[in-house]
TIKOLLUM-964018 format. One record per residue (C-alpha): residue number from 1; residue in one letter; x, y, z. Coordinates in nm, 2 decimals. Example, Ala and Ser with C-alpha at 12.3 -4.5 7.8 and 13.67 -1.06 7.14 Angstrom:
@pati 1&torlum A&px 1.23&py -0.45&pz 0.78
@pati 2&torlum S&px 1.37&py -0.11&pz 0.71
***
This chain:
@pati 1&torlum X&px 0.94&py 1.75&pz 2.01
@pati 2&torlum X&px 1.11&py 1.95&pz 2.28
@pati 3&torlum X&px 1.39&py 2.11&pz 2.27
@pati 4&torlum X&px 1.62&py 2.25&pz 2.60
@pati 5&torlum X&px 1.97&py 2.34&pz 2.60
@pati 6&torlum X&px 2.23&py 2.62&pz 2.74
@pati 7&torlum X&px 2.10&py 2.95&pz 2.89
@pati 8&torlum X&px 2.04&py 3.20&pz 2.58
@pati 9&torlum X&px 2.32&py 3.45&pz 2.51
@pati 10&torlum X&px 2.34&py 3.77&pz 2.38
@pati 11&torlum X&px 2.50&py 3.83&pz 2.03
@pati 12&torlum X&px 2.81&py 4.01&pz 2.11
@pati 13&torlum X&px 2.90&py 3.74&pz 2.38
@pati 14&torlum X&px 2.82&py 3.49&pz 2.15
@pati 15&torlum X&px 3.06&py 3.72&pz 1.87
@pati 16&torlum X&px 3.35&py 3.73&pz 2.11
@pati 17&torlum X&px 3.34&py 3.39&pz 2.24
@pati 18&torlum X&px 3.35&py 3.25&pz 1.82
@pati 19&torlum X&px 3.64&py 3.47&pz 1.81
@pati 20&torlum X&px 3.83&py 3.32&pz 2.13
@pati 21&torlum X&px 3.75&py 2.95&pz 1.96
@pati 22&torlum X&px 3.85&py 3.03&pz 1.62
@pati 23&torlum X&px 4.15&py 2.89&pz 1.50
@pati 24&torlum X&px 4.36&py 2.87&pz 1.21
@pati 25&torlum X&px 4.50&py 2.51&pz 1.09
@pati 26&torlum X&px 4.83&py 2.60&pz 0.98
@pati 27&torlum X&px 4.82&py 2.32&pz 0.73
@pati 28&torlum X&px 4.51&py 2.36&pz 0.52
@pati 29&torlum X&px 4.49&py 2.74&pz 0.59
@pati 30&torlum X&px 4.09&py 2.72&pz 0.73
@pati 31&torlum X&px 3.94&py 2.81&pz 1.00
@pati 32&torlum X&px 3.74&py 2.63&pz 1.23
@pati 33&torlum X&px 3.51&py 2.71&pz 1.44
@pati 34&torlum X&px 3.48&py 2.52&pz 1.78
@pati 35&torlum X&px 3.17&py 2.55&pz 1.97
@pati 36&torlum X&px 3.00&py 2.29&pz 2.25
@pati 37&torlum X&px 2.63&py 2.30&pz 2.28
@pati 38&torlum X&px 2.44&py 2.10&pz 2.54
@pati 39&torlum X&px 2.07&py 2.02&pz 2.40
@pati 40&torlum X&px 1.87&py 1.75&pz 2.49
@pati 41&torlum X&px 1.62&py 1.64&pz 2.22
@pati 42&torlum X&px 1.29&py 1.45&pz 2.34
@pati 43&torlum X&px 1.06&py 1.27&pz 2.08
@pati 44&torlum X&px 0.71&py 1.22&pz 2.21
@pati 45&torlum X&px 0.50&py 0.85&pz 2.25
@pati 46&torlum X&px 0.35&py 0.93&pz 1.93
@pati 47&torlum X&px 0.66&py 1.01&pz 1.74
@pati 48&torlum X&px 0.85&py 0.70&pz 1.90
@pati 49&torlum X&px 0.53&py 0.50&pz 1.78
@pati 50&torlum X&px 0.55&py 0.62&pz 1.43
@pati 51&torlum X&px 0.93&py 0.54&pz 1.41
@pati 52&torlum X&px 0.83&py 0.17&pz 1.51
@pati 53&torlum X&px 0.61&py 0.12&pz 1.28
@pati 54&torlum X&px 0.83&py 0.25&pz 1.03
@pati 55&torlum X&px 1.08&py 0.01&pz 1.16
@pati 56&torlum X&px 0.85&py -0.31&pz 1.12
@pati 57&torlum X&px 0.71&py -0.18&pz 0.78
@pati 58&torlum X&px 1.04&py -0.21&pz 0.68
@pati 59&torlum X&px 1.11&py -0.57&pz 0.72
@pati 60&torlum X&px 0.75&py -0.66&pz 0.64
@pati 61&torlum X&px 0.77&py -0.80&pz 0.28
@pati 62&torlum X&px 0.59&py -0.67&pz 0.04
@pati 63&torlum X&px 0.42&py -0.99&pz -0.09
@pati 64&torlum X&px 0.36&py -1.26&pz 0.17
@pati 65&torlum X&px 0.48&py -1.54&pz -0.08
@pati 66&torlum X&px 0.37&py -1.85&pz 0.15
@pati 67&torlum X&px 0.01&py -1.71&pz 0.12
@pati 68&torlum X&px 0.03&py -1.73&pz -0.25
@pati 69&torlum X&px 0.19&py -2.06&pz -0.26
@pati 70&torlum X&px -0.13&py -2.17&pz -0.04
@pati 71&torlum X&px -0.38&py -2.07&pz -0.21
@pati 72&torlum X&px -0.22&py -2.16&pz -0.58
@pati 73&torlum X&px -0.18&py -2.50&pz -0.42
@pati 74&torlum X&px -0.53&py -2.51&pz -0.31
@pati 75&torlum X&px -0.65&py -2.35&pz -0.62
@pati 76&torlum X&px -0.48&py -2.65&pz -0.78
@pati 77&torlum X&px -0.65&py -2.90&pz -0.55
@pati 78&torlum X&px -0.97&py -2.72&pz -0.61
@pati 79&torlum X&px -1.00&py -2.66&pz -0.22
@pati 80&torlum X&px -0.99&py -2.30&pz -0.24
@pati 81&torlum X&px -1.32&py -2.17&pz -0.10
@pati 82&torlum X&px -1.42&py -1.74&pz -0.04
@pati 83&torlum X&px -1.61&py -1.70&pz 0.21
@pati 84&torlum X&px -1.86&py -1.38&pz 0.13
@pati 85&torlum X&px -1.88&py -1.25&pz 0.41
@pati 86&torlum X&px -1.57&py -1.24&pz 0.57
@pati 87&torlum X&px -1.45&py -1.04&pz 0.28
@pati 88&torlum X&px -1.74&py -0.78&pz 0.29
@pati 89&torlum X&px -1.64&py -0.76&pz 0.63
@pati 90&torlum X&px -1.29&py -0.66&pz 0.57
@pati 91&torlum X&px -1.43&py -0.43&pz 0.28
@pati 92&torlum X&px -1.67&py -0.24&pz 0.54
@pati 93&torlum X&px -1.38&py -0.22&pz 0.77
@pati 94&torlum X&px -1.12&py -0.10&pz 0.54
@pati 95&torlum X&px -1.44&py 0.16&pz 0.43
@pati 96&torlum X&px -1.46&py 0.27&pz 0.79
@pati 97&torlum X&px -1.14&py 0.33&pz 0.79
@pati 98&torlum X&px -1.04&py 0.53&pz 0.54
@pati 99&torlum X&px -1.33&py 0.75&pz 0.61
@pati 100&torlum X&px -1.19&py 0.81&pz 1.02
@pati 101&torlum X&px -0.83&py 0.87&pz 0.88
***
């Protein structure tokens, strides 16, 4: 993250111009204090990724329910057939995985 914004000023300038912008509201008795920063705020690529992927994550469902309707349905039918190696595929690459992150 990067962060820019108005020239740095020194504390007494910065003391005497609150005190020019401070103002009393005559109806609730507080004061305010006005001040107008100009900052500019850049994420990086990685940090816009992440908030994607945040975003999608949270529309994906939880539970993909047409899958489970399939395979009940085929479980039913007695159609439903695991294939061995596709899921000790997906095991060694959920392995590999955890062990890179």
């Amino acid at each position: 993250m990067k962060i820019s914004g108005g020239k740095p000023i020194g504390l007494e300038a910065y003391l005497k111009g609150i005190e020019k912008n401070e103002k009393v509201d005559s109806n609730t008795k507080k004061t305010s204090v006005e001040t107008q920063l100009n900052e500019d705020v850049q994420f990086s690529d990685r940090a816009k990724n992440i908030k994607q992927v945040q975003q999608i994550l949270k529309t994906t469902p939880d539970i993909r329910q047409e899958k489970i309707d399939q395979i009940k349905s085929d479980l039913d039918k007695g159609t439903y057939s695991v294939e061995g190696k596709k899921i000790a595929d997906k095991m060694l690459k959920e392995a590999l995985i955890d062990l890179i992150l």
